[in-house]
ChimeraX commands (.cxc) that place a marker at each C-alpha (Angstrom):
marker #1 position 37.88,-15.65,21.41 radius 0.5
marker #1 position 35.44,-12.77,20.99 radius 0.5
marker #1 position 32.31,-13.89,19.08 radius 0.5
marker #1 position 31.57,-12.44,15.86 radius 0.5
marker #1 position 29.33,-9.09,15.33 radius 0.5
marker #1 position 26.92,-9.02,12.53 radius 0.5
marker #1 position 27.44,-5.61,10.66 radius 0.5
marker #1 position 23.51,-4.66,9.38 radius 0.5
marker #1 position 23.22,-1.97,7.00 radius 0.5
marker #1 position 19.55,0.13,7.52 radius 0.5
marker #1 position 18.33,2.13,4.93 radius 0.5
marker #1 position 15.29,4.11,4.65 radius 0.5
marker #1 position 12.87,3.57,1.39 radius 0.5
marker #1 position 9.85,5.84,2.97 radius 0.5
marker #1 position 9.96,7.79,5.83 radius 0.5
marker #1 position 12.55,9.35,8.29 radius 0.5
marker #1 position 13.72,8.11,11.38 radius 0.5
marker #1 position 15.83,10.80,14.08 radius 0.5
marker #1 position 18.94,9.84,15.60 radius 0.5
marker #1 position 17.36,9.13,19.04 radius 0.5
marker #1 position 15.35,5.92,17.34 radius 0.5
marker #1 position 19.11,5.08,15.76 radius 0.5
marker #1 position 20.72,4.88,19.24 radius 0.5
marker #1 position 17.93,3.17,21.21 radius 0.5
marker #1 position 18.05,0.38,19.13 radius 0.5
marker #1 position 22.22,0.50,18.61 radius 0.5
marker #1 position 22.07,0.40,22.37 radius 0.5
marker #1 position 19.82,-2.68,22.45 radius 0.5
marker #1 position 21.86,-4.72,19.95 radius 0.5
marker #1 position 25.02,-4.48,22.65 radius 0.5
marker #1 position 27.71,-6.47,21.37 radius 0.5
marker #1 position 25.69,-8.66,19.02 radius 0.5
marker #1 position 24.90,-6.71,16.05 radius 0.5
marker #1 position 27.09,-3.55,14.73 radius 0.5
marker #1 position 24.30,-1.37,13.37 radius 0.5
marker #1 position 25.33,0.90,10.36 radius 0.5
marker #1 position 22.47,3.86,9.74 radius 0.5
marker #1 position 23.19,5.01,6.44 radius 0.5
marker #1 position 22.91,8.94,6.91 radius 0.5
marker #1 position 19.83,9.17,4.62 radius 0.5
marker #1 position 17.29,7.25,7.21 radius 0.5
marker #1 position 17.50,10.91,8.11 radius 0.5
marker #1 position 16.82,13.10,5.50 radius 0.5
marker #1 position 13.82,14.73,4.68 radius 0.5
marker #1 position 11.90,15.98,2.08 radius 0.5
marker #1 position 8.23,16.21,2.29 radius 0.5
marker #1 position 6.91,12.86,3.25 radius 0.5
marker #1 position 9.96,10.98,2.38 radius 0.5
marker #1 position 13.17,10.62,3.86 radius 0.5
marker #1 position 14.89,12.37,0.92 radius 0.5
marker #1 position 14.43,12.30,-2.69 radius 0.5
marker #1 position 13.79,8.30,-4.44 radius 0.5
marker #1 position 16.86,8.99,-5.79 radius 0.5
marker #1 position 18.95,9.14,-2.78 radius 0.5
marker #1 position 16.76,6.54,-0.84 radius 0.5
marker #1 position 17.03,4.11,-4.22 radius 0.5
marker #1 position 20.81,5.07,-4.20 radius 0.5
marker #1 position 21.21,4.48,-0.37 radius 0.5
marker #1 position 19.63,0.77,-0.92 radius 0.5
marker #1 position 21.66,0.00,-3.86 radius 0.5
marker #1 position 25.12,1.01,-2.23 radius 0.5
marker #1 position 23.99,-1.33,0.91 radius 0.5
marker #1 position 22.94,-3.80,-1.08 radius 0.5
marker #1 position 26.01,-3.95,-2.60 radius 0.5
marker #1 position 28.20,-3.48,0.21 radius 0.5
marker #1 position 30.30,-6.81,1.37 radius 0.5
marker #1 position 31.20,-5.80,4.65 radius 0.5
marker #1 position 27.68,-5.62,5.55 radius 0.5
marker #1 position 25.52,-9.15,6.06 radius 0.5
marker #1 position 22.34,-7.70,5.84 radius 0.5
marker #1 position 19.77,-4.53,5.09 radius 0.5
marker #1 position 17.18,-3.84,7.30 radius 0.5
marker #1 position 14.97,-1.45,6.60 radius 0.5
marker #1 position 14.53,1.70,9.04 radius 0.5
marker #1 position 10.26,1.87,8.94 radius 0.5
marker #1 position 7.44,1.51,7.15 radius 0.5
marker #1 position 5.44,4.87,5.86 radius 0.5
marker #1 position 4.66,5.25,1.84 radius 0.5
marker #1 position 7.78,5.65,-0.50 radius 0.5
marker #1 position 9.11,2.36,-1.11 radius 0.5
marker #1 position 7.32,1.89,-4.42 radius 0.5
marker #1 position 8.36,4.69,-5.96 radius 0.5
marker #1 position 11.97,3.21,-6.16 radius 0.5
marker #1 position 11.14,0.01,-7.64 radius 0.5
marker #1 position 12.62,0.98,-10.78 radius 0.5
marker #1 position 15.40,2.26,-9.94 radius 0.5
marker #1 position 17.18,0.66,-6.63 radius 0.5
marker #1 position 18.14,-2.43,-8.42 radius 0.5
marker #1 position 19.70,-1.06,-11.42 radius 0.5
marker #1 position 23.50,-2.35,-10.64 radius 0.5
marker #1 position 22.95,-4.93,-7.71 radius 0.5
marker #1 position 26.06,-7.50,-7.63 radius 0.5
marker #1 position 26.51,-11.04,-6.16 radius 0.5
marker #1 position 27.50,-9.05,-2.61 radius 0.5
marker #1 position 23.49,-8.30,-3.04 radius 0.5
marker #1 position 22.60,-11.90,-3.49 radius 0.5
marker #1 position 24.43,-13.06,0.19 radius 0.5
marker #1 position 22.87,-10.49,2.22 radius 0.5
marker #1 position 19.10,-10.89,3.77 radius 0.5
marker #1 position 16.39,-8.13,3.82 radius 0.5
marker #1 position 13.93,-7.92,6.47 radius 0.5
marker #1 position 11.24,-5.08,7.08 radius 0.5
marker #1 position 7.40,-5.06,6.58 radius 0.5
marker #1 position 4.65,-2.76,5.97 radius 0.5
marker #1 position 5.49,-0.72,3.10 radius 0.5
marker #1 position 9.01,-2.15,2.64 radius 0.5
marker #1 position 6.77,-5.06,1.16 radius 0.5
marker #1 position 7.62,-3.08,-2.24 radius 0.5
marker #1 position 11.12,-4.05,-2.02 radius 0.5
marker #1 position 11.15,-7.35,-0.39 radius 0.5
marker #1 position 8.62,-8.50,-3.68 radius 0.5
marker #1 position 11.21,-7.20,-6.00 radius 0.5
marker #1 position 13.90,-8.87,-4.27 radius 0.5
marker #1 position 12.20,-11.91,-3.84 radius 0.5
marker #1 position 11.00,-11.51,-7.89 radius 0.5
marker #1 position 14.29,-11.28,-8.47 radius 0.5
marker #1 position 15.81,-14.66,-6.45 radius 0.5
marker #1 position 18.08,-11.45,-4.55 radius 0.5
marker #1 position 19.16,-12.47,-1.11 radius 0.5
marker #1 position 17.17,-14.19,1.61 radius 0.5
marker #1 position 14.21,-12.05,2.41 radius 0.5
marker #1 position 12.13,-12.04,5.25 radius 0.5
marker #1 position 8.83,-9.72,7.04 radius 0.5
marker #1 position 9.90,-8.84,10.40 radius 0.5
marker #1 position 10.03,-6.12,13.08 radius 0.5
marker #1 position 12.00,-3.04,11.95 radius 0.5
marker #1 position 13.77,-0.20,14.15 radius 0.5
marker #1 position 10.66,2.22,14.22 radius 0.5
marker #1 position 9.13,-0.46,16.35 radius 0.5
marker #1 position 11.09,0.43,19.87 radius 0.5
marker #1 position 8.63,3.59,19.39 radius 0.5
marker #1 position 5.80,1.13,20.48 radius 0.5
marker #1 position 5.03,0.46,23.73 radius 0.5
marker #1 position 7.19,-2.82,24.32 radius 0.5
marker #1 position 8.55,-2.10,21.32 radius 0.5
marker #1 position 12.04,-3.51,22.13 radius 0.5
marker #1 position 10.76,-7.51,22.51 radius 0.5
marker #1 position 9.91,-6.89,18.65 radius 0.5
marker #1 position 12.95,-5.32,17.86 radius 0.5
marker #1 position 15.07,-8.43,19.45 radius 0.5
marker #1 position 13.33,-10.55,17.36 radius 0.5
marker #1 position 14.72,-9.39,14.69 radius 0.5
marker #1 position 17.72,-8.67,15.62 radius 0.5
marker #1 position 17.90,-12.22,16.99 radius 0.5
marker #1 position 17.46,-13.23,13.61 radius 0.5
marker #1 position 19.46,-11.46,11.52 radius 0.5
marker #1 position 22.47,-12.34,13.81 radius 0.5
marker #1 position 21.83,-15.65,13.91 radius 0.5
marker #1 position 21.52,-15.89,17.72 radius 0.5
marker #1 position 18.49,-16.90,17.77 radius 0.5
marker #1 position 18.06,-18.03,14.38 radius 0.5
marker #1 position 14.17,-19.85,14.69 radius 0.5
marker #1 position 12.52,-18.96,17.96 radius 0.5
marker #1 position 11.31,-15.36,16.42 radius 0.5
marker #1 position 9.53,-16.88,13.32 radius 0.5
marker #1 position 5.85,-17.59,13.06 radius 0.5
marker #1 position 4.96,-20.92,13.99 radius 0.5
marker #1 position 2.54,-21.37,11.01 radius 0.5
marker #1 position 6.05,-20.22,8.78 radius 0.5
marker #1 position 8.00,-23.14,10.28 radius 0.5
marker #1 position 7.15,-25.80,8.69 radius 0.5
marker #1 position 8.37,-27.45,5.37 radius 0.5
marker #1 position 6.51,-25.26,2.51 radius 0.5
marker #1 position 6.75,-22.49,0.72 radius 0.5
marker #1 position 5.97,-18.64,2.26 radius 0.5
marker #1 position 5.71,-15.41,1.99 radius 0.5
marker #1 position 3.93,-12.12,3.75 radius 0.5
marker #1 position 2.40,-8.68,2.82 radius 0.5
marker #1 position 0.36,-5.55,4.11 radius 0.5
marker #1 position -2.85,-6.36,2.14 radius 0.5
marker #1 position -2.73,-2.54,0.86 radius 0.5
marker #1 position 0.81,-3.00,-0.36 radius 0.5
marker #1 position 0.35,-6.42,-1.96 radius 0.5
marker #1 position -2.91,-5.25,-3.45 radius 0.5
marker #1 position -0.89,-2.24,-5.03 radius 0.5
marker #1 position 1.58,-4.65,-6.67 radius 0.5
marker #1 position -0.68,-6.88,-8.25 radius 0.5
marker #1 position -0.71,-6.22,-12.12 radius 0.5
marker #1 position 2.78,-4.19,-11.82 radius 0.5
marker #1 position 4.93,-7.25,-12.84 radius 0.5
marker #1 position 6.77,-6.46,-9.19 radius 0.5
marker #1 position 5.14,-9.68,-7.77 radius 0.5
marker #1 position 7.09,-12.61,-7.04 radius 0.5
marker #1 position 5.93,-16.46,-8.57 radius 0.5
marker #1 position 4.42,-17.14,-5.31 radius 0.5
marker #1 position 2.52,-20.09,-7.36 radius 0.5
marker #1 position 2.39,-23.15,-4.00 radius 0.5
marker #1 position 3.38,-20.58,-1.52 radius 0.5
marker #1 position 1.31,-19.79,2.17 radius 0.5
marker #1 position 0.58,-16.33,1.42 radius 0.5
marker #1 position 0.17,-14.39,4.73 radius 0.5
marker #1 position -1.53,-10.67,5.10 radius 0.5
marker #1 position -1.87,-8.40,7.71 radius 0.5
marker #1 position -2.95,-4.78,7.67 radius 0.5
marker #1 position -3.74,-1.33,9.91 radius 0.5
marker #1 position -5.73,1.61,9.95 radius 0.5
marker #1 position -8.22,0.51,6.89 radius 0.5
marker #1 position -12.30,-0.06,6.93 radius 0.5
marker #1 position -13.14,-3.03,6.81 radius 0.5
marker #1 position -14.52,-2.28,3.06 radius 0.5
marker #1 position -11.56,-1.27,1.96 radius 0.5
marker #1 position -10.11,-4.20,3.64 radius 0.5
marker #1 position -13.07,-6.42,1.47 radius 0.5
marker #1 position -12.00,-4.22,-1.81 radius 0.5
marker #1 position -8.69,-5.43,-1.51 radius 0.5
marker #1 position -9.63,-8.91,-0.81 radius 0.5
marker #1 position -11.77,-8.68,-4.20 radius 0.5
marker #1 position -8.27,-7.75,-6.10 radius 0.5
marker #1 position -6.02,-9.87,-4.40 radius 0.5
marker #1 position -8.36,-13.08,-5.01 radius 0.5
marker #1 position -9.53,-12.61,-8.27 radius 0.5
marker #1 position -6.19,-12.12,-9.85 radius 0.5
marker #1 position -5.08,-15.45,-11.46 radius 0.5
marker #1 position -1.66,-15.41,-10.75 radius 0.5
marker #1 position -2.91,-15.35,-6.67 radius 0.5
marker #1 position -4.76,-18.43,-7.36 radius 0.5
marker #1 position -1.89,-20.43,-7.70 radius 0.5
marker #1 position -0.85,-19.82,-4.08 radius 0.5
marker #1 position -1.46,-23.01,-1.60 radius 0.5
marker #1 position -3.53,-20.92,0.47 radius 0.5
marker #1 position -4.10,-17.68,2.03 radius 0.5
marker #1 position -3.56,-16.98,6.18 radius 0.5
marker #1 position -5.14,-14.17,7.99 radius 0.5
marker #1 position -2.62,-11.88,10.23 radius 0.5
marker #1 position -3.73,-9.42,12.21 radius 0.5
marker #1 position -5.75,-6.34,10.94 radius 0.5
marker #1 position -5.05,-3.49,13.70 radius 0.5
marker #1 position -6.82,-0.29,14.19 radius 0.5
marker #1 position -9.51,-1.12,12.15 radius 0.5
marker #1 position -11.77,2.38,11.66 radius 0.5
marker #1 position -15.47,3.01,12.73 radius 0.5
marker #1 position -17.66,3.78,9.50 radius 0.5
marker #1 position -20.19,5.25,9.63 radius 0.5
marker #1 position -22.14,2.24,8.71 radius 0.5
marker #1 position -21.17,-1.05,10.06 radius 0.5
marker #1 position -19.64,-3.12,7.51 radius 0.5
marker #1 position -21.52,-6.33,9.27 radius 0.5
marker #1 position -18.29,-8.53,8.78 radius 0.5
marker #1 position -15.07,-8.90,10.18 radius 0.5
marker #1 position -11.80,-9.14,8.62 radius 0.5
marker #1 position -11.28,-12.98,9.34 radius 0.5
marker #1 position -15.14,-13.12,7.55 radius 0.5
marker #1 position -14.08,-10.32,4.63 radius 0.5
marker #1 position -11.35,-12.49,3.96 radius 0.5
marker #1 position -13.03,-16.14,3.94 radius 0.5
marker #1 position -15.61,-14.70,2.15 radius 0.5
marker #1 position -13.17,-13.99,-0.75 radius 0.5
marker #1 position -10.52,-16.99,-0.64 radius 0.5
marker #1 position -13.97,-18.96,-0.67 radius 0.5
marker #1 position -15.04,-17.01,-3.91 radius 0.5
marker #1 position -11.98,-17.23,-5.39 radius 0.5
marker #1 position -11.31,-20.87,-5.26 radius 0.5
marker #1 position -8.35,-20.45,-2.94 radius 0.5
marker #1 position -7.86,-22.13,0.63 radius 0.5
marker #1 position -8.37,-20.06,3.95 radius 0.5
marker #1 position -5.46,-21.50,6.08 radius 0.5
marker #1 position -6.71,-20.15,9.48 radius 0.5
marker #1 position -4.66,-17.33,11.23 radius 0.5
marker #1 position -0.70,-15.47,11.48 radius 0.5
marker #1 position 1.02,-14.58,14.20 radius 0.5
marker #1 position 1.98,-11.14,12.22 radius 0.5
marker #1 position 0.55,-7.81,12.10 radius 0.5
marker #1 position 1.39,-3.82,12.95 radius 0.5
marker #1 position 2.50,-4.39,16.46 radius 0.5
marker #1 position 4.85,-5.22,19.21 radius 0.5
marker #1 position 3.86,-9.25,18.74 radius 0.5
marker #1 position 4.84,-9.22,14.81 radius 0.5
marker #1 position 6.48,-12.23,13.95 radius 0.5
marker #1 position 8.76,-13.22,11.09 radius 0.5
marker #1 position 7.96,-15.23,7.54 radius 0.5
marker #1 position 11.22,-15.98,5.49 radius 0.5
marker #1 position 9.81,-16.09,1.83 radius 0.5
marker #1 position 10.38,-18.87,-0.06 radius 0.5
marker #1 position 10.65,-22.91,0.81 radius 0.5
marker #1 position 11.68,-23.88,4.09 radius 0.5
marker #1 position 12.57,-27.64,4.46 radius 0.5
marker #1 position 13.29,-30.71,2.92 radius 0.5
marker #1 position 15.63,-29.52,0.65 radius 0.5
marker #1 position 15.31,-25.75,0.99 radius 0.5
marker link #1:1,2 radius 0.2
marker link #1:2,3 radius 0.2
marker link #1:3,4 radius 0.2
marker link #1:4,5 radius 0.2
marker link #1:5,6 radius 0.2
marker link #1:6,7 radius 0.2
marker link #1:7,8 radius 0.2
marker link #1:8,9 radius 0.2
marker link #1:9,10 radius 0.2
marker link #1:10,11 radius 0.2
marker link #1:11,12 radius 0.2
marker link #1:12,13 radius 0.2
marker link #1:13,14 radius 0.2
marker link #1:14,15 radius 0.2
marker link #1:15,16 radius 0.2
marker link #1:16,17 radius 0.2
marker link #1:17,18 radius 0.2
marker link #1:18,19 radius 0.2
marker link #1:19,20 radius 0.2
marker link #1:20,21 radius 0.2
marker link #1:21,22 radius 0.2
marker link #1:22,23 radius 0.2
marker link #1:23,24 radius 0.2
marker link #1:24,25 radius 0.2
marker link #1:25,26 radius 0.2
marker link #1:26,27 radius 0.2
marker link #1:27,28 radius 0.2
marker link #1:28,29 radius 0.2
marker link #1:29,30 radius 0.2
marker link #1:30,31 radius 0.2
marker link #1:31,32 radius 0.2
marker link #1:32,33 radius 0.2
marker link #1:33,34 radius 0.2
marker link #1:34,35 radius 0.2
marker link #1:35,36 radius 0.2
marker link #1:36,37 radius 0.2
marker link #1:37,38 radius 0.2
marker link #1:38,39 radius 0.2
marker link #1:39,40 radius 0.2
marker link #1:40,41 radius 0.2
marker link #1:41,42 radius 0.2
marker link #1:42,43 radius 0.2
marker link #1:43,44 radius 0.2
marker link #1:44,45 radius 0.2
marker link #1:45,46 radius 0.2
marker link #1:46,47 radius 0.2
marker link #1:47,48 radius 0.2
marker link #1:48,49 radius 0.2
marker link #1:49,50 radius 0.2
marker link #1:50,51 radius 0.2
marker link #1:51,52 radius 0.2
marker link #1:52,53 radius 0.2
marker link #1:53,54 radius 0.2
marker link #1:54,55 radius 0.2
marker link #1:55,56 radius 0.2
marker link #1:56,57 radius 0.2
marker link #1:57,58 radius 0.2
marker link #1:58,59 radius 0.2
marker link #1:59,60 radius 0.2
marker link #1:60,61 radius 0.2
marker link #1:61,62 radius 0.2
marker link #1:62,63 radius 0.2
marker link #1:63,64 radius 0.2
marker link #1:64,65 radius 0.2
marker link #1:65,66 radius 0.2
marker link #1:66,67 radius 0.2
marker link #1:67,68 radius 0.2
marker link #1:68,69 radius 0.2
marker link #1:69,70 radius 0.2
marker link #1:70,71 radius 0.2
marker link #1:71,72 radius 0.2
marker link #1:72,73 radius 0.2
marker link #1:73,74 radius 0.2
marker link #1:74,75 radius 0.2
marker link #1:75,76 radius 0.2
marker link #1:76,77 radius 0.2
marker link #1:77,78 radius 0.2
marker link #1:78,79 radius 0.2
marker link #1:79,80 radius 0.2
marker link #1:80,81 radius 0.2
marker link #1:81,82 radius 0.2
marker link #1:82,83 radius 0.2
marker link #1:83,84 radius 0.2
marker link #1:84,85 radius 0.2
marker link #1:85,86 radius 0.2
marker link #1:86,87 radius 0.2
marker link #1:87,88 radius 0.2
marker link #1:88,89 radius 0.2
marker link #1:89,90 radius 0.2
marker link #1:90,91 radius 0.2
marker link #1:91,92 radius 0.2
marker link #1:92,93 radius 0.2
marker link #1:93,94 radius 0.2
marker link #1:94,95 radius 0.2
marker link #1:95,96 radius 0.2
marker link #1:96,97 radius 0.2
marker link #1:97,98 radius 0.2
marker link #1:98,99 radius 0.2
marker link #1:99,100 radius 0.2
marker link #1:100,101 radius 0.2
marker link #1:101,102 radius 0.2
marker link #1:102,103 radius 0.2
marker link #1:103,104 radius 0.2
marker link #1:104,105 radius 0.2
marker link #1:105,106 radius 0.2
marker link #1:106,107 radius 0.2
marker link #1:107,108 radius 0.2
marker link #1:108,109 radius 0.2
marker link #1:109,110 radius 0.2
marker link #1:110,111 radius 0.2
marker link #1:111,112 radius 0.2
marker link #1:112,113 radius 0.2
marker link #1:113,114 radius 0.2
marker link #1:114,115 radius 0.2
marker link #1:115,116 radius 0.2
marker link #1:116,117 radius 0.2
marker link #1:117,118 radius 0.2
marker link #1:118,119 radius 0.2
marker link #1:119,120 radius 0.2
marker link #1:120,121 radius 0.2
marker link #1:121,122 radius 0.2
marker link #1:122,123 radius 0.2
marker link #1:123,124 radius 0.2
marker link #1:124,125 radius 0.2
marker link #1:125,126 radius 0.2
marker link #1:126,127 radius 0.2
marker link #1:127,128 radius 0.2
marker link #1:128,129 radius 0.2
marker link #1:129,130 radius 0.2
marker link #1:130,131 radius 0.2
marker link #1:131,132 radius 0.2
marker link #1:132,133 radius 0.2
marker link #1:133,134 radius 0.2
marker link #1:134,135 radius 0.2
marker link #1:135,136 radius 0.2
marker link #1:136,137 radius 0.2
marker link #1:137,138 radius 0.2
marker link #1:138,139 radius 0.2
marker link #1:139,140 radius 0.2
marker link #1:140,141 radius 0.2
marker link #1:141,142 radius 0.2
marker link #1:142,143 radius 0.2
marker link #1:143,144 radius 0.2
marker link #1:144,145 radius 0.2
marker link #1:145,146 radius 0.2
marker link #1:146,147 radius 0.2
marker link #1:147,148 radius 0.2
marker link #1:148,149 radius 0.2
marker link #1:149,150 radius 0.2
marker link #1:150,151 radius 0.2
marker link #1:151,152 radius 0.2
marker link #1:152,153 radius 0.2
marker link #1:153,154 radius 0.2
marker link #1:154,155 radius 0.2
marker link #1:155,156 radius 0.2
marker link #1:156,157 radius 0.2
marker link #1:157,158 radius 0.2
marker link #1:158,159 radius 0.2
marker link #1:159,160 radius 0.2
marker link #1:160,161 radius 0.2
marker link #1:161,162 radius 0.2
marker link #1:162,163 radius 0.2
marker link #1:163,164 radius 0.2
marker link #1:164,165 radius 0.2
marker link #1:165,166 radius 0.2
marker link #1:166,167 radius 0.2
marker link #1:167,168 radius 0.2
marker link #1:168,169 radius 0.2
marker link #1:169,170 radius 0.2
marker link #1:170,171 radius 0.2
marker link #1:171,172 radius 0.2
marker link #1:172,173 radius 0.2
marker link #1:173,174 radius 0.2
marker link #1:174,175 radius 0.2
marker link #1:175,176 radius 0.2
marker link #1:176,177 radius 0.2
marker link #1:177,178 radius 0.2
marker link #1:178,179 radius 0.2
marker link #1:179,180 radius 0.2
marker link #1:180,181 radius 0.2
marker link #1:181,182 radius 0.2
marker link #1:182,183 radius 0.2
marker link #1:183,184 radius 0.2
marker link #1:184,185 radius 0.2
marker link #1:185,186 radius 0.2
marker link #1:186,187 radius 0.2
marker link #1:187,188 radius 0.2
marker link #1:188,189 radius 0.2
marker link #1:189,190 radius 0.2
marker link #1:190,191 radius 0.2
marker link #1:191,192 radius 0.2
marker link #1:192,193 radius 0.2
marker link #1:193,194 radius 0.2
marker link #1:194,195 radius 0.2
marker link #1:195,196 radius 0.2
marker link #1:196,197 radius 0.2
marker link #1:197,198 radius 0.2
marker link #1:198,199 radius 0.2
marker link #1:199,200 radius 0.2
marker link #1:200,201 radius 0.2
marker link #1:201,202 radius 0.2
marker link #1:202,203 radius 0.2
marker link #1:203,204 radius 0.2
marker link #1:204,205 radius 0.2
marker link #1:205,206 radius 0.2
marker link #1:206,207 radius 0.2
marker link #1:207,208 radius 0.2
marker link #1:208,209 radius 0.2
marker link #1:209,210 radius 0.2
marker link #1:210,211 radius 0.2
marker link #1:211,212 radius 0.2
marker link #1:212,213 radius 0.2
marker link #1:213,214 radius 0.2
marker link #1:214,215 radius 0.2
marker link #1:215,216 radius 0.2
marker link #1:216,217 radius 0.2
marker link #1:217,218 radius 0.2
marker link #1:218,219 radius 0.2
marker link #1:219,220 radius 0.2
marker link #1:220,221 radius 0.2
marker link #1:221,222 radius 0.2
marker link #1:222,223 radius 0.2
marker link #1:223,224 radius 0.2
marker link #1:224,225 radius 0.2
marker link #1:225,226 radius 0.2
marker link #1:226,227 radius 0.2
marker link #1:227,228 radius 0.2
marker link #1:228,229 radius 0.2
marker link #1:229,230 radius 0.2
marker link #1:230,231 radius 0.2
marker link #1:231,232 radius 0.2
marker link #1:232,233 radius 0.2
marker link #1:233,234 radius 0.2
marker link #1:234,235 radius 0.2
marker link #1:235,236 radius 0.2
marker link #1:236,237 radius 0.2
marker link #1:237,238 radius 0.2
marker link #1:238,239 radius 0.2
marker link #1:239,240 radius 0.2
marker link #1:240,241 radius 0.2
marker link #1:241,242 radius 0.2
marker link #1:242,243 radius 0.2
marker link #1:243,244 radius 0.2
marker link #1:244,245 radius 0.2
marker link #1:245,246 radius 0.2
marker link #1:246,247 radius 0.2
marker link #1:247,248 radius 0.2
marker link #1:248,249 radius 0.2
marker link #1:249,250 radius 0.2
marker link #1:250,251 radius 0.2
marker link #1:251,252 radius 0.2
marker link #1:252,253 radius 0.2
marker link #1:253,254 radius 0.2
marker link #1:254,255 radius 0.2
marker link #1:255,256 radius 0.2
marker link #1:256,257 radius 0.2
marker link #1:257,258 radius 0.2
marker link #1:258,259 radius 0.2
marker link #1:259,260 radius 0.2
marker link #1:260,261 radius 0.2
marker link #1:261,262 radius 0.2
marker link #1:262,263 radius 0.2
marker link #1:263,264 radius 0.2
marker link #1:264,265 radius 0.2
marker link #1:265,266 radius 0.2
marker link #1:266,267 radius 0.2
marker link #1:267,268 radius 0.2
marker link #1:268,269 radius 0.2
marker link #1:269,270 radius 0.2
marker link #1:270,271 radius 0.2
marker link #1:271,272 radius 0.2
marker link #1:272,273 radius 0.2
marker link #1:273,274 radius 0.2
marker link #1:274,275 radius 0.2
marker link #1:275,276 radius 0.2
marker link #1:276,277 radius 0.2
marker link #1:277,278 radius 0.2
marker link #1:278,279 radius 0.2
view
């Protein structure tokens, strides 16, 4: 008896991806994992890869579809946001027995979804990430994952035990906050990574994200990593682990110590929600 192939639908909510990046990573799922590009991870227009219609619309008919087990989204790059308000519009129950995994900016939608009790959703590796340098480890993670094959061994270690989770870009989950996007993450591990910002920026953030009272009712707060950290001009005099203790100290929230997650090849998955006894 053959064994069963996973059918993922991947969708595009910000940027494009070319057809190359599509067959490199069809090649590397083999026999385990049918991988169904919907035709708009290739559009473009301007930044995005088309209009937020037809990347909400391209979600939504995914979502929906019943043949397919699970979305996973094509890469990060700005535009998810800007379909918030319009992707879930007519999501059935096929929508509620899929999972959704993607990071960076696809935080937008996996808060929604996870607002909105919508599938199992989980921040992991996506396609663009065979474009790294050992890029393809990352993307077997997840494809590990969402086929079931290797259901555990790609998930953070500090995600893996009984509790409740979930994980965001700091700029992404500091853009939320006050939108009414956020999920009740009241008792949950709340884990942030982030690339490419100054480390003030990075303490701005922090000041958002831990004075807002409905992040105060998380169990604690766990450092990823923060990659490609600019030079300012003026040395901030802290680093990210310090910006960030600084704040969870000021805010009355715990500092949990560090995540195996971040902008690179090592990234590591965090299924939101509670995991064990009883999950």
């Amino acid at each position: 008896m053959s064994a069963k192939v996973t059918r993922i639908g991947i969708v595009g909510p910000g940027r494009a991806i070319d057809r190359g990046l599509a067959e490199r990573v069809s090649a590397l799922a083999g026999g385990t994992a049918e991988l169904v590009f919907h035709p708009q991870c290739f559009l473009r227009e301007g930044h995005f890869a088309g209009p937020d219609g037809a990347r909400a619309a391209a979600f939504a008919e995914y979502a929906n579809d019943p043949s397919l087990e699970a979305v996973w989204f094509a890469r990060g790059g700005y535009g998810a946001c800007r379909i918030l308000d319009m992707a879930f519009e007519n999501l059935g129950d096929a929508a509620r027995a899929k999972t959704y995994l993607g990071y960076s900016d696809a935080g937008s939608l996996l808060a929604r979804l996870a607002r909105d009790g919508i599938g199992r959703v989980a921040h992991g590796p996506m396609p663009a990430d065979i474009l790294r340098q050992g890029g393809e480890a990352a993307v077997r993670r997840s494809l590990g994952f969402l086929t079931g094959t290797d259901d555990d061994a790609g998930i953070d270690p500090a995600a893996r035990a009984p509790g409740k989770y979930a994980a965001f870009n700091i700029s992404v989950f500091a853009s939320l906050i006050g939108t009414g996007w956020l999920p009740d993450l009241t008792g949950h591990v709340l884990m942030l990574e982030d690339v490419g910002e100054y480390h003030y920026r990075l303490d701005r953030m922090m000041f958002t994200i831990t004075s807002n009272p409905e992040v105060k009712k998380v169990a604690g707060i766990r450092l990823g990593r923060c990659g490609a950290i600019p030079v300012n001009d003026i040395d901030f005099g802290a680093s990210e682990e310090e910006i960030v203790t600084h704040w969870c100290a000021r805010g009355g929230i715990a500092y949990l110590g560090r995540a195996d997650i971040g902008h690179d090849v090592d990234n590591k998955i965090v299924v939101f929600g509670k995991r064990g006894e009883g999950a």
